[in-house]
C-alpha positions as CSV (number, residue, x, y, z in Angstrom):
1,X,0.0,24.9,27.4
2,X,1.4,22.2,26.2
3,X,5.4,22.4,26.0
4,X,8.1,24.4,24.7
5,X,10.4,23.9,23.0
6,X,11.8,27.2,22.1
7,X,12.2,30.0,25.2
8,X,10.3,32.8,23.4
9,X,7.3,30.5,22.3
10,X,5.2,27.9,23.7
11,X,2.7,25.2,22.3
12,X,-1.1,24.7,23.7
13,X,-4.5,26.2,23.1
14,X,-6.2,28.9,24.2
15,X,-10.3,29.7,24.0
16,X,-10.2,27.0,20.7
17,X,-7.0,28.4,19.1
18,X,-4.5,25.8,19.1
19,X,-0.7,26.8,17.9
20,X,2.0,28.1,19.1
21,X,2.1,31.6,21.4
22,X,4.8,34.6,22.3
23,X,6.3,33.4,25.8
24,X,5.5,37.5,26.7
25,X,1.8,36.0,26.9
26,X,2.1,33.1,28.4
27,X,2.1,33.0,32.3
28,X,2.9,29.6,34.6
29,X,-0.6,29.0,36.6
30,X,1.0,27.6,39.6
31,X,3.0,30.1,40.1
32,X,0.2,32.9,40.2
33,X,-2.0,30.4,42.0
34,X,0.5,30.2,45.0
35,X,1.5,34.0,44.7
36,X,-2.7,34.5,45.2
37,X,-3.1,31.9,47.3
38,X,-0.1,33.2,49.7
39,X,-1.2,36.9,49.9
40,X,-5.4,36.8,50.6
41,X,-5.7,40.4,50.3
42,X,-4.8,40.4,46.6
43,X,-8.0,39.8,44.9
44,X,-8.9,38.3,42.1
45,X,-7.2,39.1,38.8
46,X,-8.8,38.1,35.7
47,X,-6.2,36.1,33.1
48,X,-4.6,38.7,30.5
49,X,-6.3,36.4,27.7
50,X,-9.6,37.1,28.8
51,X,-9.2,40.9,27.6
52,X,-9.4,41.0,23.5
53,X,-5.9,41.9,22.1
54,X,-7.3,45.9,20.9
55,X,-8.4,46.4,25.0
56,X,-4.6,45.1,25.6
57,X,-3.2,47.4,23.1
58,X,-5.5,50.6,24.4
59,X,-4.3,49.6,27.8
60,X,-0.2,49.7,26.8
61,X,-1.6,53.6,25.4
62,X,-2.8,54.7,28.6
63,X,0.0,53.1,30.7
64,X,2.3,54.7,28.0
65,X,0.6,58.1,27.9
66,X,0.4,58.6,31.7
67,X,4.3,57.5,32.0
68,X,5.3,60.5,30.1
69,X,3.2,62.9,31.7
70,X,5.0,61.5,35.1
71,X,7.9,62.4,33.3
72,X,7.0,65.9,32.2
73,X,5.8,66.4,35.7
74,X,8.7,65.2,37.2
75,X,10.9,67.7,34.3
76,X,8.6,70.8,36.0
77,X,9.6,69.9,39.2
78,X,13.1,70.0,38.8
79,X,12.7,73.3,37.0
80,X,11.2,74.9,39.2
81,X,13.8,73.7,41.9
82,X,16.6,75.2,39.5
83,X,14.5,78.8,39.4
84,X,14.0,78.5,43.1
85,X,18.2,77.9,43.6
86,X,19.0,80.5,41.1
87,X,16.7,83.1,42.3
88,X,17.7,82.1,46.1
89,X,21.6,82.9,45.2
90,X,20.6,86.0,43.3
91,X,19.0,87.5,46.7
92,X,21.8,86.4,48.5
């Protein structure tokens, strides 16, 4: 990348697209460089511009869908704590 001149977009190219990008896709190199570099045990992450935008998209599904099902599973769970409290005071 280029420049920017604007916080939510930057200028460069990309895989021979040249134009202007959403900062939410742009990431600074040296910064992941020294974050990889200073933890060896991370390995190697492929750039988020090598995956094709519909893989990205599926991805943001899946990390969506399993979020709520954390959510509902975490809603159960404090049910069935409630139930357990209730029915603990009731044989009290």
């Amino acid at each position: 990348l280029d420049y920017s001149s604007h916080e939510e977009f930057w200028y460069g190219n990309c895989r021979e697209r040249v134009g202007w990008f959403p900062s939410s896709y742009v990431r600074d190199q040296y910064l992941t460089f020294q974050i990889l570099n200073s933890n060896p045990s991370i390995p190697d992450i492929p750039s988020l511009s090598y995956f094709p935008q519909s893989m990205r998209f599926l991805r943001a599904k899946i990390v969506q869908e399993l979020m709520q099902t954390e959510r509902d599973y975490v809603n159960l769970l404090q049910n069935i704590v409630q139930v357990t409290k209730f029915l603990s005071y009731q044989l009290i």
